[in-house]
C-alpha positions as CSV (number, residue, x, y, z in Angstrom):
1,X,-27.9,-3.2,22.9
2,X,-27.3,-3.6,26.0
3,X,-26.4,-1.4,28.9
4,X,-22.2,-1.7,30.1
5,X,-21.4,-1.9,33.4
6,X,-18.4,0.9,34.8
7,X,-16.0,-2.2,34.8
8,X,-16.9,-2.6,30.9
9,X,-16.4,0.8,30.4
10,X,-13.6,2.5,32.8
11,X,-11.3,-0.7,31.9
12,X,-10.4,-0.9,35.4
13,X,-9.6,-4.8,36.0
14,X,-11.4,-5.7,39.3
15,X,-14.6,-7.1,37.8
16,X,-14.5,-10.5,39.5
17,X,-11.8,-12.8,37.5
18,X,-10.4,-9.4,36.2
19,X,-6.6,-8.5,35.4
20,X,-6.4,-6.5,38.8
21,X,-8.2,-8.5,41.2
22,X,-4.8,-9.8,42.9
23,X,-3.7,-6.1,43.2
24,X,-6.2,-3.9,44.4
25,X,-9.2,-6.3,45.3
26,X,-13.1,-7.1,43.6
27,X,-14.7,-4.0,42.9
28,X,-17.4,-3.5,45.6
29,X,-19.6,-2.4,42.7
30,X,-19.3,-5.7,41.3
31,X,-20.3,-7.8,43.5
32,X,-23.2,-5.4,45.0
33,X,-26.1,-8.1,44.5
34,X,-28.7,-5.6,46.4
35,X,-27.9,-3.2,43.4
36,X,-28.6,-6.0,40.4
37,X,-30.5,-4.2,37.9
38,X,-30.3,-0.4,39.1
39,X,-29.9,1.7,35.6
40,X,-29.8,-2.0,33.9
41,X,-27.1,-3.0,35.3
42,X,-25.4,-6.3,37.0
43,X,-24.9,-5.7,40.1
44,X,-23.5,-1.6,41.1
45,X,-21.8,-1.1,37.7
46,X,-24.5,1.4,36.5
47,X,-24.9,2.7,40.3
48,X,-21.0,2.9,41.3
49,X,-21.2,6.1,42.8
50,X,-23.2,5.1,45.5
51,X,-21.0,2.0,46.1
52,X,-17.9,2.6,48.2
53,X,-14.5,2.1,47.7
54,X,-14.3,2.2,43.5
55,X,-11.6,3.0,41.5
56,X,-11.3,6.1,40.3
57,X,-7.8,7.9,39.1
58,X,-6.2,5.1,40.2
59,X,-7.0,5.2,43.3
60,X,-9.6,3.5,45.7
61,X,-12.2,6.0,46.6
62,X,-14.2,6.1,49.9
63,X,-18.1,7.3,50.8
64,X,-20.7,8.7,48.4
65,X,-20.6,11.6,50.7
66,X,-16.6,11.8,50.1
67,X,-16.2,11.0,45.9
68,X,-19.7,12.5,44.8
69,X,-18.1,15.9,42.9
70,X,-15.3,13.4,41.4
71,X,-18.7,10.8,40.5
72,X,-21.0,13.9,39.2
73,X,-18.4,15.0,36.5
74,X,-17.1,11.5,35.7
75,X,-17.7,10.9,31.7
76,X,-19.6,7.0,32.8
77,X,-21.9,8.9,35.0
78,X,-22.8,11.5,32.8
79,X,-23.1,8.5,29.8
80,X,-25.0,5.8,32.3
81,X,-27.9,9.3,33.0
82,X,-27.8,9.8,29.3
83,X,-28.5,6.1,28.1
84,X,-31.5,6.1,31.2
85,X,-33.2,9.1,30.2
86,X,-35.9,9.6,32.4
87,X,-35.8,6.4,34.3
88,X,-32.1,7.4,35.2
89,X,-31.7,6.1,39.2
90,X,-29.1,8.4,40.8
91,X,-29.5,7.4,44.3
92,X,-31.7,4.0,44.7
93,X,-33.7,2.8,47.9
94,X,-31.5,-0.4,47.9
95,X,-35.5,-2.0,49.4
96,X,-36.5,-1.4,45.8
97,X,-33.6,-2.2,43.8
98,X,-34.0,-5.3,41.7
């Protein structure tokens, strides 16, 4: 099976061509080439909370350093470091990322 980006998951509509795209913008996260294949994911959706200005509560959400207690508790983190295990990336050296 493979891994679901937080777009997939969260429902949120701004994956590119999504249902809120017009509204609130793309998702950074989505379109965060530099970030393609971090956790197993396309592009930031498995690293979203080191991408700013993501959705969360509604709401667009700013720095790392601003959302990260919102981003530790949040149910997709918590599932995206379960599903990684021990190769779980929580903040990636965007040289390395692949």
């Amino acid at each position: 099976m493979r891994a679901l980006n937080c777009w997939e998951i969260k429902k949120c509509g701004r994956e590119p061509g999504g249902i809120k795209t017009v509204e609130l913008g793309v998702c950074p996260a989505a379109i965060d080439v530099v970030s393609n294949g971090v956790n197993n994911g396309k592009n930031g959706g498995r690293i979203c909370w080191k991408v700013t200005g993501t959705l969360c509560g509604g709401k667009v959400q700013g720095t790392y350093a601003q959302k990260a207690l919102s981003c530790l508790n949040c149910e997709f983190f918590k599932q995206v470091q379960k599903e990684e295990g021990t190769g779980f990336v929580l903040n990636p050296d965007r040289a390395t990322a692949q």
